[in-house]
C-alpha positions as CSV (number, residue, x, y, z in Angstrom):
1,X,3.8,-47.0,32.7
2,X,0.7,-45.2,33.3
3,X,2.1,-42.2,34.3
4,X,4.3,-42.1,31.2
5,X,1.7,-42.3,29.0
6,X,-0.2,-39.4,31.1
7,X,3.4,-37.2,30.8
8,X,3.4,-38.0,27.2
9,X,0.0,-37.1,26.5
10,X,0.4,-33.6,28.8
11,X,3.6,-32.7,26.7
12,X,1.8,-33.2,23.3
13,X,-0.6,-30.7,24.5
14,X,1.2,-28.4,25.8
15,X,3.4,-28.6,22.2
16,X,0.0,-28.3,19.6
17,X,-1.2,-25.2,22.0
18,X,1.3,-22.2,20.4
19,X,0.4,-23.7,16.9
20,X,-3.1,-23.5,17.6
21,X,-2.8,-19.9,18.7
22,X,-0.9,-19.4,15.6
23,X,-3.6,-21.2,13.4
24,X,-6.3,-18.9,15.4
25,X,-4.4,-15.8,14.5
26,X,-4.0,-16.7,11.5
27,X,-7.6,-17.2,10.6
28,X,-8.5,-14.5,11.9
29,X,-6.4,-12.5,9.5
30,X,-7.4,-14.3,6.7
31,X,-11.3,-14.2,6.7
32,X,-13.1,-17.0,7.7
33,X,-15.1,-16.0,10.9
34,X,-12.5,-13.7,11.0
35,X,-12.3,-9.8,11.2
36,X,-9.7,-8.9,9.0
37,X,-9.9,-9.4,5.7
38,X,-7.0,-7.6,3.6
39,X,-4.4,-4.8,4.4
40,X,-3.8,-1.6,2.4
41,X,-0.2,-0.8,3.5
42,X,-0.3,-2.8,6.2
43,X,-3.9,-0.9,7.9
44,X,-6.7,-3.7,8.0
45,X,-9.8,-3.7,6.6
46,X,-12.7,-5.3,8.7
47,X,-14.9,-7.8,7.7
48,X,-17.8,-5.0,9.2
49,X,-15.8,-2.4,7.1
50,X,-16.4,-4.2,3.9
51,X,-19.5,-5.9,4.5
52,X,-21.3,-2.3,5.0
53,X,-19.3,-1.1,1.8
54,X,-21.2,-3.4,-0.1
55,X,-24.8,-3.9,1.6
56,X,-25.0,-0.6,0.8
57,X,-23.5,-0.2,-3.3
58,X,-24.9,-3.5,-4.3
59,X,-27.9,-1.5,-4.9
60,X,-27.0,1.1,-6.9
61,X,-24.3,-1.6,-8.9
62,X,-26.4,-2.4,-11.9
63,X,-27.6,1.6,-12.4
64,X,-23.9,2.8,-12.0
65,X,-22.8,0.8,-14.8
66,X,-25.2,2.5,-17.3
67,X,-23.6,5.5,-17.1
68,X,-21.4,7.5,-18.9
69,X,-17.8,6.7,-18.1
70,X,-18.3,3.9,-15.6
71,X,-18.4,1.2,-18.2
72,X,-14.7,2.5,-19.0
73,X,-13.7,2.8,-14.7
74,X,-15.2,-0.4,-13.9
75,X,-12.9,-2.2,-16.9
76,X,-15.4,-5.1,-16.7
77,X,-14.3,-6.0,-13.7
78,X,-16.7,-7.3,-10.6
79,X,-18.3,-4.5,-8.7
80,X,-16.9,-5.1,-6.1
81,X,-13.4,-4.6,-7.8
82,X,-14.5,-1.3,-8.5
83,X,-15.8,-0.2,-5.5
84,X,-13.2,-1.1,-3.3
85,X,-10.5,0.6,-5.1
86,X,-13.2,3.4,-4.6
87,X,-14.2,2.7,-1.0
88,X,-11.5,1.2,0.4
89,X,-8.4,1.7,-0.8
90,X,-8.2,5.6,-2.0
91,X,-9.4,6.7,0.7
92,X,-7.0,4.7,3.1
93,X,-4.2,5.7,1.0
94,X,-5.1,9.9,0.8
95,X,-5.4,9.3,5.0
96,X,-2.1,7.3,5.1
97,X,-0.3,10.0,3.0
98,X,-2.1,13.2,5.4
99,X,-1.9,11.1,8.8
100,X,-0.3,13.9,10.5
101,X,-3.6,16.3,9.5
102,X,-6.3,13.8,10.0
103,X,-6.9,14.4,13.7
104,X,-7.1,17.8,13.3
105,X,-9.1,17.5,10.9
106,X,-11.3,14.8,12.5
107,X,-11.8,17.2,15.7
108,X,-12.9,20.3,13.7
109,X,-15.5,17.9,11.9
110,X,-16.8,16.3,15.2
111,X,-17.0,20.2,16.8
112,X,-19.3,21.5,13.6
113,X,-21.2,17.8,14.0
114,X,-22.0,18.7,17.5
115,X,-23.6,22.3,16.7
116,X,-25.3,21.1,13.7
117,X,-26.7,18.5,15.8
118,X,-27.4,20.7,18.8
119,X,-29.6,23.0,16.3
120,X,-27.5,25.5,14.7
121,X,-28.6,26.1,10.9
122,X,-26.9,23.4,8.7
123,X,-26.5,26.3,5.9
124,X,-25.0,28.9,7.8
125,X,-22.3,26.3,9.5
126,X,-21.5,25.5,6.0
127,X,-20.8,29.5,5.2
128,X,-18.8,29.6,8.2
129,X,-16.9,26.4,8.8
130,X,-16.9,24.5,5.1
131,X,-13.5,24.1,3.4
132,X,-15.0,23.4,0.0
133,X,-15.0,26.6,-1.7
134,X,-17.6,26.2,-4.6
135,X,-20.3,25.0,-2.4
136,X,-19.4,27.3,1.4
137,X,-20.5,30.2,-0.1
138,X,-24.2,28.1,-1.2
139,X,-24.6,27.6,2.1
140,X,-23.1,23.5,1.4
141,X,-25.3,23.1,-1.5
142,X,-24.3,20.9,-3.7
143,X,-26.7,22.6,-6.4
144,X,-29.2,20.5,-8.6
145,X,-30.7,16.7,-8.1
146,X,-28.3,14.4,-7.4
147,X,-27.9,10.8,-8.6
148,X,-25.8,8.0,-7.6
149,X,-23.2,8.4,-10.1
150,X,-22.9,12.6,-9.9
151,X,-21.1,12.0,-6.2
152,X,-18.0,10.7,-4.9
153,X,-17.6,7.6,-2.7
154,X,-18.8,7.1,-0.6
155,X,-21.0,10.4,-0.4
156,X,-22.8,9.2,-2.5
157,X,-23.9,6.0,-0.4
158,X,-24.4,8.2,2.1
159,X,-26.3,10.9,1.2
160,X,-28.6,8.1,-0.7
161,X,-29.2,6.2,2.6
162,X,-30.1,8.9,4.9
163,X,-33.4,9.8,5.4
164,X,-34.6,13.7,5.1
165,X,-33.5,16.3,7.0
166,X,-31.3,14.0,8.3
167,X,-27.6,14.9,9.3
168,X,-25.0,12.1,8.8
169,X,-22.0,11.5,10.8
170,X,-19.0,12.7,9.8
171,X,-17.4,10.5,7.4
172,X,-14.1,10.7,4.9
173,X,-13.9,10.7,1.5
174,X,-10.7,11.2,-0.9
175,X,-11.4,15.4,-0.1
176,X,-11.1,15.0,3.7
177,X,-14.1,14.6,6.3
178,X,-17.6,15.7,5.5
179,X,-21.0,15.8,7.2
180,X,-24.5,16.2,4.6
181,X,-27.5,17.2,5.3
182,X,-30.6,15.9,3.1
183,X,-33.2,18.4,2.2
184,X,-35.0,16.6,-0.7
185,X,-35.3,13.4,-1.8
186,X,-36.8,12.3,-5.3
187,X,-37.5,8.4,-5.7
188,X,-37.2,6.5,-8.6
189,X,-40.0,7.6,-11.7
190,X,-40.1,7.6,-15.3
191,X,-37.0,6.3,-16.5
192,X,-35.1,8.2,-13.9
193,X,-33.0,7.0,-10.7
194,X,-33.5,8.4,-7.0
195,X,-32.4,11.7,-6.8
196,X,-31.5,13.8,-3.9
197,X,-31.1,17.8,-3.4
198,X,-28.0,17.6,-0.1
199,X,-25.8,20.3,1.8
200,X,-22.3,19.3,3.3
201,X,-19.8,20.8,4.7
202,X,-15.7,19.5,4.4
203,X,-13.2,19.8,6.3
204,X,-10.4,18.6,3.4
205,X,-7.1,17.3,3.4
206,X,-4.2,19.8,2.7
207,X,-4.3,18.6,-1.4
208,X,-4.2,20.6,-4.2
209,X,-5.7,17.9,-6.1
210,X,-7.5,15.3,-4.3
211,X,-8.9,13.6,-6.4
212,X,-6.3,13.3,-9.1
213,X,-4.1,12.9,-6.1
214,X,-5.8,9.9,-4.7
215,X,-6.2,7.7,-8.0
216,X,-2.0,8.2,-8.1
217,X,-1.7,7.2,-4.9
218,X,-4.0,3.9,-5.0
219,X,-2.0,3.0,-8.0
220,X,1.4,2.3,-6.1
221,X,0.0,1.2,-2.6
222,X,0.6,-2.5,-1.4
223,X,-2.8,-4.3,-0.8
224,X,-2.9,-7.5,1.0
225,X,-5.6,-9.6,0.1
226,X,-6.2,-12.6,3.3
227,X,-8.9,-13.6,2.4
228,X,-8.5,-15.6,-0.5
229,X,-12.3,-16.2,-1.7
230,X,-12.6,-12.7,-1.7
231,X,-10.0,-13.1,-5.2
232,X,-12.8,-13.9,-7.5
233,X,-14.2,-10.4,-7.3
234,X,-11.1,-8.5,-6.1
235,X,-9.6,-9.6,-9.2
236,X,-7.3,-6.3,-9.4
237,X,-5.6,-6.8,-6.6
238,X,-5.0,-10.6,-6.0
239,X,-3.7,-10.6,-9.9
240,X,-1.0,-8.0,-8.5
241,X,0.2,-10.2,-5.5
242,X,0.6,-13.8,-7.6
């Protein structure tokens, strides 16, 4: 009798553990102390990944809306709707579409990031190695003070946190990969934001219009939203999937 009830008890366990492996999995994929908290075409996006995202733009959320045209963008939607169309899923969606260039483009970008790094002049790399027309021949400079709201995602986050003189890692934006350079920065004073004078130099994706290009794109990918509390702000995207 005793040994029955000990098989009994052995076989129930062994029976909950696949489920429980399944629950874990699950979890995990949905948010909780999990990593993973949506999909864009089926590539995740990581609880780190997001968390960054918005540590950093919460900031500059308030300011943004002020401006001319954001008002209209944002829709009156949660910020964080806005920026993770921004962030998150225009980007994905411009490197989904140009998969087959992004390590190219990735190594040529890490090779000028190691000879900036190493010393060579910032400006003259830019000359030589930038893909963006307008500014190569500037040396990368993007011209006058910059605010928040006069750069692209997340350049502008980027450019904003880094400290002078300071060369960033390379990072992507809906052009391709860049790396900036900060050369002034202006803080906050009468009435006017923090603004920044910044070089960069892009390595871009083979578009003729990237920009135009990603905002078609994001319009037709499939987003996956596992996390479900993250549908009071995400409102975009969780409305599209009930």
């Amino acid at each position: 009798m005793k040994r029955t009830i000990i098989l009994a008890i052995i076989t129930a366990l062994l029976a909950a553990a696949p489920a429980g492996a399944k629950d874990k999995k699950n979890e995990e994929e949905a948010g909780g102390d999990a990593k993973i908290l949506a999909k864009i075409n089926g590539e995740p996006v990581t609880k780190d990944e997001w968390s960054q995202i918005m540590k950093a733009n919460q900031w500059y959320a308030a300011d943004l809306r002020t401006q001319p045209g954001f008002t209209a963008k944002m829709q009156g939607k949660p910020n964080e709707d806005f920026f993770f169309t921004e962030e998150v899923v225009k980007i994905k969606a411009m490197a989904q579409k140009y998969k087959d260039s992004v390590p190219g483009m990735k190594s040529a970008i890490d090779a000028i990031y190691a000879r900036a790094k190493s010393g060579e002049d910032f400006a003259a790399l830019a000359t030589a190695e930038s893909q963006d027309a307008a500014t190569a021949k500037e040396g990368g400079d993007l011209g006058s003070l910059k605010q928040f709201h006069e750069m692209v995602f997340p350049f502008n986050r980027i450019a904003m946190g880094s400290k002078l003189g300071e060369i960033s890692e390379p990072f992507m934006t809906v052009f391709g990969y860049h790396i900036a350079k900060v050369e002034e920065i202006h803080p906050a004073s009468e009435g006017k934001s923090k603004r920044i004078k910044v070089r960069h130099i892009l390595i871009r994706f083979p578009s003729s219009d990237p920009r135009n290009e990603a905002d078609e794109l994001a319009s037709h990918v499939k987003v996956e939203i596992l996390d479900q509390k993250l549908c009071k702000k995400l409102v975009s995207y969780c409305a599209t999937e009930s």
